[in-house]
C-alpha positions as a printed Julia matrix, in Angstrom:
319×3 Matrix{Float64}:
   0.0    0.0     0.0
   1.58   3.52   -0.96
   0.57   6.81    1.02
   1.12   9.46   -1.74
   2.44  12.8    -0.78
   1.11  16.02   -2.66
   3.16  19.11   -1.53
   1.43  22.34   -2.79
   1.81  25.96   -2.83
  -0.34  28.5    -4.86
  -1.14  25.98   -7.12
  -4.8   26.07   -7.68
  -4.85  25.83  -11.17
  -2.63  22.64  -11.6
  -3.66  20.39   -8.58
  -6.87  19.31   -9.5
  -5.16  17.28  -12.43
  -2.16  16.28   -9.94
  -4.81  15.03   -7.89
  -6.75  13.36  -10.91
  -3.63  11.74  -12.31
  -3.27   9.52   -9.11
  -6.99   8.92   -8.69
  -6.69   7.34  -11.68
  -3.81   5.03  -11.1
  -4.42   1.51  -11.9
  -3.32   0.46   -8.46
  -5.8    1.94   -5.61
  -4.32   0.82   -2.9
  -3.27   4.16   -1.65
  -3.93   7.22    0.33
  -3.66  10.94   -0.67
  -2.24  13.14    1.18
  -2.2   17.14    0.15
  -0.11  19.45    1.83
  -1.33  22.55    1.55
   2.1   24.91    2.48
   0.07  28.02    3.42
  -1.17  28.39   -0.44
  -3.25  32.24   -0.93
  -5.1   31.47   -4.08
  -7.78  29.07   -4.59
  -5.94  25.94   -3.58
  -8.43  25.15   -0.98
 -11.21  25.68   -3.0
 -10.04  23.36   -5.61
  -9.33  20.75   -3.56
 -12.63  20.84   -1.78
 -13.97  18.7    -4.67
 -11.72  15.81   -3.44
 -12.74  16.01    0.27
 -13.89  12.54    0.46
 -10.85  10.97   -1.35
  -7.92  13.09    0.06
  -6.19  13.83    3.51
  -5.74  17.64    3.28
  -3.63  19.61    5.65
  -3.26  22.86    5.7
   0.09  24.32    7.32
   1.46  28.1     7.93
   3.93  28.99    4.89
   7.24  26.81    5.83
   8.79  25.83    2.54
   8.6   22.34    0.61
  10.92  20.54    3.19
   8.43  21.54    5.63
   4.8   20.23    3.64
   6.9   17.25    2.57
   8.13  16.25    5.83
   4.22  16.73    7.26
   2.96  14.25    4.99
   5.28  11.55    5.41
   4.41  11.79    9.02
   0.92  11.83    8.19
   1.47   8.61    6.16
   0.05   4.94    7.61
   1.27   3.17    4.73
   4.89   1.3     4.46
   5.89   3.31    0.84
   5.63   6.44    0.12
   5.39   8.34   -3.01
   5.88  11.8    -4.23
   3.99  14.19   -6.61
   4.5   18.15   -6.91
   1.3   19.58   -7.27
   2.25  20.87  -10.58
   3.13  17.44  -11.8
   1.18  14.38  -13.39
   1.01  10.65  -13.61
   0.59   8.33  -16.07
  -2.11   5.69  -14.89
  -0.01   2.55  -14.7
   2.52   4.61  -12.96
   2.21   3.16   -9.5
   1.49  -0.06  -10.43
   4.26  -0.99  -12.14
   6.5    0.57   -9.35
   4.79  -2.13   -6.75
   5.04  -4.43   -9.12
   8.36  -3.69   -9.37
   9.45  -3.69   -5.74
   7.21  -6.66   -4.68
   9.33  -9.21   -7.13
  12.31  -7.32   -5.78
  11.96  -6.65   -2.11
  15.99  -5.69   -1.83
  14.88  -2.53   -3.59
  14.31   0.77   -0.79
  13.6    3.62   -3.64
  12.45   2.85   -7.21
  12.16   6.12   -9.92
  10.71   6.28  -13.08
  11.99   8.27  -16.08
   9.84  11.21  -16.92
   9.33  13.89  -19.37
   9.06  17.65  -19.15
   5.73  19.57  -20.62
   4.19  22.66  -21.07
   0.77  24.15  -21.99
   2.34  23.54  -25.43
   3.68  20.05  -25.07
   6.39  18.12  -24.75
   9.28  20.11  -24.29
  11.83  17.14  -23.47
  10.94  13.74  -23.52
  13.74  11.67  -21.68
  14.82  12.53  -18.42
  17.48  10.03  -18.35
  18.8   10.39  -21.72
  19.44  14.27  -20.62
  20.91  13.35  -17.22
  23.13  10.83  -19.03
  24.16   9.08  -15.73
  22.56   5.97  -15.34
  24.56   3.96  -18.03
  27.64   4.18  -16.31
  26.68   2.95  -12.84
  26.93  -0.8   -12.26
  23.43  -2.38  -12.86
  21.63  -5.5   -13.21
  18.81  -5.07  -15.79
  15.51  -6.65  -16.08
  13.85  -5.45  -19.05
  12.96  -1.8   -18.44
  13.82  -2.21  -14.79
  17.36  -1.55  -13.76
  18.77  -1.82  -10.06
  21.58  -0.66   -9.31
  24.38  -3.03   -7.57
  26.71  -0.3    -5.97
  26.12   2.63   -3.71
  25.05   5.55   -5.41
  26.77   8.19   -2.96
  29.23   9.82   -5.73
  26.27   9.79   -8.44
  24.85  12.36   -6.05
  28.13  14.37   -5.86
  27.84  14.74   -9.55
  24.59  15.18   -9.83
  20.95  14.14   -8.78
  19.47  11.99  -11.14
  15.77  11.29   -9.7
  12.7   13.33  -10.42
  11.34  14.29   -6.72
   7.42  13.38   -8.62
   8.51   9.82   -9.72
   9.98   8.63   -6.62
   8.74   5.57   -4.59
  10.66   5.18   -1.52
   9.89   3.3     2.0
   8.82   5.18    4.99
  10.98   3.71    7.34
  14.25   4.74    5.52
  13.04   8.08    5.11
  12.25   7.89    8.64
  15.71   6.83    9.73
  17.4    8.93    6.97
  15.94  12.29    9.42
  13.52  13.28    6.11
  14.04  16.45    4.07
  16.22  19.18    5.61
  14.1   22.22    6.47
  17.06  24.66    7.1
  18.02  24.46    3.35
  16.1   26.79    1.14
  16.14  24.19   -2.26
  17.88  21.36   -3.07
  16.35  19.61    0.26
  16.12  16.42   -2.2
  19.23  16.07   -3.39
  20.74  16.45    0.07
  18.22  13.74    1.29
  19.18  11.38   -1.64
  22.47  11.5    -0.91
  22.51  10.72    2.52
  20.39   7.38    1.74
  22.43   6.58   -0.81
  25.27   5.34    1.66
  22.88   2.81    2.9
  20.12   2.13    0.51
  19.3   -0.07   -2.91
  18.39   2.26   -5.55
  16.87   1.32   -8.78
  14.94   2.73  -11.55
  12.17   2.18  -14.43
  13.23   3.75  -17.46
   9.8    3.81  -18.67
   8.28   7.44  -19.0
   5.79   7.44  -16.51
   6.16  10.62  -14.68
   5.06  13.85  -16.73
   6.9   17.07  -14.99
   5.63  20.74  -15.46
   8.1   22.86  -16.87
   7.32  27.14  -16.06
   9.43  29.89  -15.0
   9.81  29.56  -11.21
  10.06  32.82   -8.85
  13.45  31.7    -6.96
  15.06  30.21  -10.14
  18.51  30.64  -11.86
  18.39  34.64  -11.85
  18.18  34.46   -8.15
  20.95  33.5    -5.21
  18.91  30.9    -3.78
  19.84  27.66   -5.95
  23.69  28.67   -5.56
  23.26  29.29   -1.79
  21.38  25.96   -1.67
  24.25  23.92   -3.03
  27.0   25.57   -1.0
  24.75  24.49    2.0
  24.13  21.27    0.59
  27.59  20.09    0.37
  29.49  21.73    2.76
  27.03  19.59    5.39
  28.35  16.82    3.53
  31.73  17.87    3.75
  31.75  18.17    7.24
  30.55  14.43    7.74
  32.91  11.82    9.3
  30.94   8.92    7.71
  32.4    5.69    5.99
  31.36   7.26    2.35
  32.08  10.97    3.37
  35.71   9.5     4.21
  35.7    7.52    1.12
  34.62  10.38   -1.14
  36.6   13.51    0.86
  38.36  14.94   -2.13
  35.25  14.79   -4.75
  33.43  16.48   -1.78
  36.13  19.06   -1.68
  36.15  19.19   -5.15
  32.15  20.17   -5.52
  32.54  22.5    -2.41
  34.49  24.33   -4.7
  32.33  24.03   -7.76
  29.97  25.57   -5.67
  31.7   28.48   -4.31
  33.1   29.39   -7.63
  29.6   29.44   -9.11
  28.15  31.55   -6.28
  30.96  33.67   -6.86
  30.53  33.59  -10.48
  27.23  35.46   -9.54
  28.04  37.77   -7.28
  30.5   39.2    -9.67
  28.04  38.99  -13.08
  24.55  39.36  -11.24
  25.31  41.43   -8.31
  28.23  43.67   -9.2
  29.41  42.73   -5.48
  33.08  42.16   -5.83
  34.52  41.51   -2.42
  31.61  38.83   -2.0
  33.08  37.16   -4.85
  36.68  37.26   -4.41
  35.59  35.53   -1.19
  34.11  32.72   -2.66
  36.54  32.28   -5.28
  38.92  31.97   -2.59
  36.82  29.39   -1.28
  36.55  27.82   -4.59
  40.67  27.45   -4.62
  40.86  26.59   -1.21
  39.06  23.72   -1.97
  40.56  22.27   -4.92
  38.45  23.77   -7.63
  40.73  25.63   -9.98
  39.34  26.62  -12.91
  41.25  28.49  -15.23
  38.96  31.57  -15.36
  39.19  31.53  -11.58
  42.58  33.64  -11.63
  41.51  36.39  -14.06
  38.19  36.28  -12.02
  40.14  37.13   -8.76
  41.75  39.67  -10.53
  38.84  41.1   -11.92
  37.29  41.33   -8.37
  39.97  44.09   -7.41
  39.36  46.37  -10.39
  37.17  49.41   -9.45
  33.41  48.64   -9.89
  32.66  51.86  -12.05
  35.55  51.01  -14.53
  33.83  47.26  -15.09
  30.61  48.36  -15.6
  31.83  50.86  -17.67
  33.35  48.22  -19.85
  30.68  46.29  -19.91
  28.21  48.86  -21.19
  30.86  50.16  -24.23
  31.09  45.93  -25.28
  27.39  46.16  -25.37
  27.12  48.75  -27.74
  28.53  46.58  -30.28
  26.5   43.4   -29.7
């Protein structure tokens, strides 16, 4: 039995099919929860219409750690499952997960693949194919189920491969894992995966059965809060003295760098601040991560501000 998990925020026009997409799963053995994260549009008007087939709670604004972290505790069943609000299902979705993990029971947290759409379409139609990942980890396969034999903990360094909306995952090792980190403001996923990576079975269905809304989000790449995130993310790694933190100390040290060097990256080209940046390029050497741009960047970073943005507004006359 799965316990779904609907975390929502000022998504009244998109929940209703969320909400429809797992009502119409194949498998119905399943609860839905909806975790309304202090939402000020019509979310709770939509959802009314479900009141006798949904849990709804409705919580003071905390972020998506927060909502996510309430329904898993709200959960009664064994697995749990994920959906954004903005997100849909295809109908067979579930049941081919369970059918999945029943003939397998050494699997903890199964994905799908999934495709990205818009009010136009399609707008790419292979998760995994773009993440390019999977291929190289060591897997047994079993027709369009793969599970993987190795710990994924350095797949996570490099990059999170799973789709929050097409996870399956048991309670328990969510549970034990300490759930989704509420002090992070984004990436709370990633940072989750990667801690039960070091003690989990991951596998995945490379079937498309996860359909992902793609729209411009308020906090996204123009903003500090993804490059924050990250620093955050791994620098709590960083500071572990686990068996795989150990194991995996300088590519830790090596994407503590990254990070730095792309936060200071920003700082310099967004924000015009240059002593924040030179500070986090110093980070980013400090750590490992060398790029060679980071030099001329540090440079850069002591050359009056007025003289750079002077520059920069004579090179765009001739764009």
């Amino acid at each position: 039995m799965v316990s779904v998990v609907i975390g929502t925020y000022n998504h009244g026009r998109f929940i209703a099919d969320c909400i429809r997409s797992v009502l119409n799963q194949t498998y119905r053995n399943l609860e839905i929860i909806v975790v309304d994260d202090g939402s000020t549009d019509n979310t709770s008007e939509v959802v009314r219409q479900f009141q006798d087939k949904i849990i709804y709670i409705y919580q003071k604004n905390s972020g998506r750690a927060a909502s996510r972290n309430a329904g898993i505790r709200q959960a009664k069943y064994d697995w749990i499952a994920f959906l954004d609000a903005d997100d849909l299902w295809v109908e067979d979705k579930l049941e081919k997960q369970i059918l999945a993990v029943t003939a397998h029971p050494e699997i903890d947290f199964l994905v799908t693949n999934a495709c990205w759409f818009n009010e136009h379409g399609i707008v790419k139609s292979d998760y995994f194919k773009t993440m390019g990942l999977l291929p190289i980890q060591k897997q047994e396969q079993l027709g369009s189920l793969v599970i993987f034999k190795e710990k994924l903990f350095p797949l996570f360094i490099d990059e999170n491969f799973v789709n929050l909306s097409s996870v399956l995952v048991k309670k328990n090792a969510l549970i034990k894992e300490g759930l989704f980190d509420e002090c992070l403001p984004r990436a709370q996923d990633r940072d989750l995966w990667l801690r039960m990576s070091r003690h989990y079975r991951f596998a995945a269905i490379y079937e498309i059965l996860t359909r992902s809304r793609m729209h411009t989000l308020a906090d996204g790449p123009k903003t500090i809060v993804p490059y924050l995130s990250r620093v955050m993310l791994f620098e709590k790694a960083y500071k572990e003295n686990g068996e795989f933190e150990n194991l995996y100390r300088k590519e830790l040290a090596t994407r503590v760098g990254r990070c730095h060097f792309d936060l200071g990256h920003f700082y310099f080209f967004r924000e015009n601040d240059y002593p924040k940046a030179r500070h986090e390029f110093l980070l980013s050497r400090k750590y490992g991560h060398r790029p060679v741009p980071l030099y001329l960047y540090l440079g850069a970073t002591h050359i009056p501000k007025s003289l750079i943005i002077g520059l920069r507004r004579l090179k765009n006359l001739f764009k």
